[in-house]
N, C-alpha and C positions, 0 to 999 in steps of 0.2 A: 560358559565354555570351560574347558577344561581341559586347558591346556596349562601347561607349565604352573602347577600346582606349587612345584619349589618356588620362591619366588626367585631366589638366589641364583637357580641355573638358567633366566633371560641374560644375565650378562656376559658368560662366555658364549658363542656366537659357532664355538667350534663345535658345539656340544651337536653329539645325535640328535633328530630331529622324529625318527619312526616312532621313541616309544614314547614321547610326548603327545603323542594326536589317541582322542579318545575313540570310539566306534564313533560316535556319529560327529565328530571331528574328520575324520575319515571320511568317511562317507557323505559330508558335507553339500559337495559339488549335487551327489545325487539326490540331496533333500531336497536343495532352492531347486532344482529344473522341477522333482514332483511336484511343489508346493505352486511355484509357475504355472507349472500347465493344468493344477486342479484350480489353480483362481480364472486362468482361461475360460475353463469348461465351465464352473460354477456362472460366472461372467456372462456367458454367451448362452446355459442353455436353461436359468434357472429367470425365468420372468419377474419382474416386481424387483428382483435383489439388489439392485441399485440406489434403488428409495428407498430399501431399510437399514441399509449400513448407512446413507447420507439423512437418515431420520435426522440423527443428533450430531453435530460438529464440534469441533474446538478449533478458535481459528479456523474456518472454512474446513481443515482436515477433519474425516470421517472420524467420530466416537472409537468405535471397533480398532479403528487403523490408532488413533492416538494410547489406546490401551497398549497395542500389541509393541507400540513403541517403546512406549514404557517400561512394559516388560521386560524388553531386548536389554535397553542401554541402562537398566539399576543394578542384574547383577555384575556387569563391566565397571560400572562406577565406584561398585562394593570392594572392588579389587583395588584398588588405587590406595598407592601410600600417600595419603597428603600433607605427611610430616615432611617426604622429596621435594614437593613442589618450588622450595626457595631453590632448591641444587638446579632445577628447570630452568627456572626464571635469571640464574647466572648463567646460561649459559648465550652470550650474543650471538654467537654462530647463528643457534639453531633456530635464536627467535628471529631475528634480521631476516634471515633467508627465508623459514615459514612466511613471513608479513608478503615480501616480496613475489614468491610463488604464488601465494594465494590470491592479492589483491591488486600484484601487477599483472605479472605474467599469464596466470590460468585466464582469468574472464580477458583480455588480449589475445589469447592464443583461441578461446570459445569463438569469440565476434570474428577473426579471422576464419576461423572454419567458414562459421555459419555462411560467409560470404563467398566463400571457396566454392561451398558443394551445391549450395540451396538459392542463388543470387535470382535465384525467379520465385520464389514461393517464399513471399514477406511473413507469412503466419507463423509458418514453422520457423525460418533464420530469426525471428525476435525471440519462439520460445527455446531457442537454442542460446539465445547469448542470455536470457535472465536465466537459464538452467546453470552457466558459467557464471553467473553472480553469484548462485545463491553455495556458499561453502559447506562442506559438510558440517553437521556437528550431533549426528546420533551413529549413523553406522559404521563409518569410520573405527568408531571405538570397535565393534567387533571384528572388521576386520584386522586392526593394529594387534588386537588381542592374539587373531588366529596366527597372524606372521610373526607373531614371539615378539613384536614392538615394546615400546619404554611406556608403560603405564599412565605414570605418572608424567610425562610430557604428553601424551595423547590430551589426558584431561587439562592442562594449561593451555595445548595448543587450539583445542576448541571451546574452553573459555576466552582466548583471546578472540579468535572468530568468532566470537559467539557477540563480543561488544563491535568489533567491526562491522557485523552483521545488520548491526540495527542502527547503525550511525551513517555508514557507508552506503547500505543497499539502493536507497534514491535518487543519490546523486551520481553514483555509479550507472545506474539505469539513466538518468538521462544522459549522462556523458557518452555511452555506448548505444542510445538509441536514438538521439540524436543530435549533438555538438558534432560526434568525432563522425558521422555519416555526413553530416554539411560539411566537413570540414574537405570531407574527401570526395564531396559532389555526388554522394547516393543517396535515396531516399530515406528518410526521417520514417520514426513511429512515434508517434505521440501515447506515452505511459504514465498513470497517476498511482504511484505503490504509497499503498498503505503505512506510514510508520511504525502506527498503531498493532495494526496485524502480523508484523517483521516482530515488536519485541513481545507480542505472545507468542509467537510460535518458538520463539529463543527461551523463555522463560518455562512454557508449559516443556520442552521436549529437550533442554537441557539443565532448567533449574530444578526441576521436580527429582526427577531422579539424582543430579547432583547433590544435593540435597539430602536424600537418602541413602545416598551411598556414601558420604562423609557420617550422617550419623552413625548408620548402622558399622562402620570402624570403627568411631570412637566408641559407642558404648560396648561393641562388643567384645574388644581389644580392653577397654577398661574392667569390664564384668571378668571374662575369662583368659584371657591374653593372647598375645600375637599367634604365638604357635598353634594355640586352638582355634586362632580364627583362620588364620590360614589352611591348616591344617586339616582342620574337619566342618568348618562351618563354610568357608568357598566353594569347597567340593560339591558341598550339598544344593547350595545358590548358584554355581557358576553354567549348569545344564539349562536354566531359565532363560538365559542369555540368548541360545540358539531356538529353544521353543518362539518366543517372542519372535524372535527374526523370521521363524516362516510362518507365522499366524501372521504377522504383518505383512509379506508376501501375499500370503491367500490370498486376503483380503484386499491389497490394492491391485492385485492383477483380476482381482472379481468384479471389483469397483470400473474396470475401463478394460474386460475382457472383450464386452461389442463391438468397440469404439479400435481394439487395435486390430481384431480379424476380418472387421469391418475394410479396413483403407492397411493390406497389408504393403503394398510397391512404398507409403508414403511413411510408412513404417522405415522398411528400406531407408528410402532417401533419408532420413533422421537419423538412422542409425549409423551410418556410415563415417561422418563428421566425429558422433559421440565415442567410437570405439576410436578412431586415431587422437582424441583428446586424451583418452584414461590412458591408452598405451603411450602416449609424449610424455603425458604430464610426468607420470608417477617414474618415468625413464629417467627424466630431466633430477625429478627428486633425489632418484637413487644414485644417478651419477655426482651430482652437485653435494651431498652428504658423503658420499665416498672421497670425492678431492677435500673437504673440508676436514675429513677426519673425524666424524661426528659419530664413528661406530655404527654398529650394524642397528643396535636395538632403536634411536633415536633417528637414524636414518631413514628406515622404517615408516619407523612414525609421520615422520614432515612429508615421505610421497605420499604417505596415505592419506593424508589429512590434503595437500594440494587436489589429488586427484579424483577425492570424492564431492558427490556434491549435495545438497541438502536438497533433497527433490519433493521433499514435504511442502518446502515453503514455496519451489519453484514454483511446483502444481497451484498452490493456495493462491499464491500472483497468479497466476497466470488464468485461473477462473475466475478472483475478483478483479482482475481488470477486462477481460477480453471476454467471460463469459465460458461454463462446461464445455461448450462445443466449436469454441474455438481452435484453429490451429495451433493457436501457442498452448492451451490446454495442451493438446494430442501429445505436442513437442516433451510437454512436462512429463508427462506420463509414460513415453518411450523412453524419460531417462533411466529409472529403475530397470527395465525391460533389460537395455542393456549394461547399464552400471553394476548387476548384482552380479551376472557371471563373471563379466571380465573382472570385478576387483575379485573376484574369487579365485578365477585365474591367477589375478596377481599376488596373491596370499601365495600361491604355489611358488610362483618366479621367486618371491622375495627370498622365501625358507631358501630354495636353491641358490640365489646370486650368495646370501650368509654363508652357504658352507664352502663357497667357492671364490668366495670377493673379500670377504669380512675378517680375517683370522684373529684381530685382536681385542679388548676388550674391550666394551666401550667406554668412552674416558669422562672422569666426573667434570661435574661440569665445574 
């Protein structure tokens, strides 16, 4: 991406916002819909395609689909000051209320849904609340990027969900599939998640590119210095960022194009829950960072990071337990469907609530 090249002008909050957006920054919105509706088409009208993007996995996730991840989230990583990272980690505001969004209140607020809208169709409400377990921690980063968010707390905030993730996801899943359903006289689901397959998918699609994105600052900042990496070397890596994201696109909307034109009403039903979740959650963020005083850039961050969700690993539970063609599959798979617009959407809302909510800087931590 290639946005806010300065890095220095993410802190004022007041700053224009037009001539930071590149052409296809801009034009963004009209990418993900193209890129959507050619993995549709590709999806539904290209035979056999199924079985050669799932030839080869990593962690149950398609080969193809784990490249294009990659892709996405190294040049966002490359961006990142991680000499900041202690100014992050001071600050309690932001991490107390992150933990709490993330690991109370979001999957709470998921299981409620699910139970709201879907209280007849078990398949889909269970792949609705493990979709509300599973936390973001690859796409988040682009969009936190697109809405001018704090960098360097994005990448702490999804290292920290990134160890919640693999410690919490089991016990969390039984808790909400079924303690807290006995508890409340509804039917149970019986779920066996993987440990095993929770900390590769954490490791393969945030340690790798973390990874290389801390390298390639250090050595390149050491070889040539800050100003040329910033300066001409981001420029040049930070377009990689948005290719990856709809080559990943493509590809997972190819990957289960049958499967959604197939059973569109239950599409529907699925998505209806998932858009009033992105549109709370990240509301809830925005507000709760604005009382706290947390600034616009880092405020940012924490709805982004509540409201997205990791729909890699959703998907990946949700076929190693229940099977491809299961409901709660379908469930996983309608979370991208609609998670990519709306947070795209809210890339839009954010930059706006900034020049109209935000006026001062954001404050160190």
């Amino acid at each position: 991406m290639s946005i806010q090249t300065d890095p220095t002008s993410r802190l004022d909050p007041a700053a224009p916002i037009a001539g930071k957006l590149s052409t296809l920054d801009r034009f963004l919105p009209v990418w993900i819909i193209a890129a959507m509706a050619l993995g549709l088409l590709l999806g539904t009208f290209v035979p056999g395609l199924n079985t050669v993007l799932e030839a080869v996995t990593i962690g149950q996730v398609s080969l193809p689909i784990a490249v294009g991840l990659l892709v996405m989230m190294y040049p966002v990583l490359a961006k990142v000051r991680y000499d900041q990272a202690h100014r992050v980690i001071g600050d309690r505001k932001l991490m107390i209320t992150s933990l709490v969004l993330n690991w109370v209140l979001a999957p709470a607020f998921m299981f409620a849904l699910a139970w709201i809208f879907i209280p007849d169709l078990p398949e889909y409400r269970t792949g609705l609340i493990i979709v509300g377990l599973a936390r973001c921690i690859a796409m988040v980063m682009i969009w936190n990027d697109l809405a001018c968010g704090d960098r360097e707390a994005a990448a702490v905030l999804v290292a920290i969900n990134s160890v919640f993730q693999v410690i919490a996801f089991g016990a969390l899943g039984w808790f909400y599939l079924q303690l807290l359903p006995s508890w409340l006289d509804l039917p149970t689901t019986s779920a066996d998640f993987s440990f095993w397959s929770i900390t590769a998918s954490v490791l393969v699609f945030l340690g790798i590119p973390l990874m290389a994105g801390f390298l390639t600052r250090t050595i390149g900042e050491k070889a040539k210095g800050r100003d040329w990496y910033e300066g001409t070397f981001l420029p040049k890596l930070g377009p990689w960022a948005l290719y990856g994201l709809l080559f990943t696109i493509t590809l997972l909307f190819a990957l289960q194009g049958g499967t959604i034109t197939s059973r569109p009403l239950d599409v529907v039903r699925i998505a209806v829950p998932l858009l009033v979740y992105f549109l709370v959650v990240f509301g809830t963020g925005m507000a709760v960072g604005k009382w706290l005083g947390l600034g616009y850039a880092r405020t940012a961050t924490m709805a982004f990071t509540a409201a997205g969700n990791n729909f890699e690993l959703a998907i990946a539970v949700a076929i190693g337990t229940f099977g491809v063609t299961s409901g709660q599959a379908l469930a996983g798979v309608v979370g991208p469907l609609i998670e990519v617009p709306a947070l795209v959407a809210l890339v839009y809302a954010a930059l706006w609530a900034r020049t109209r909510y935000f006026t001062t800087s954001q404050p160190s931590a």
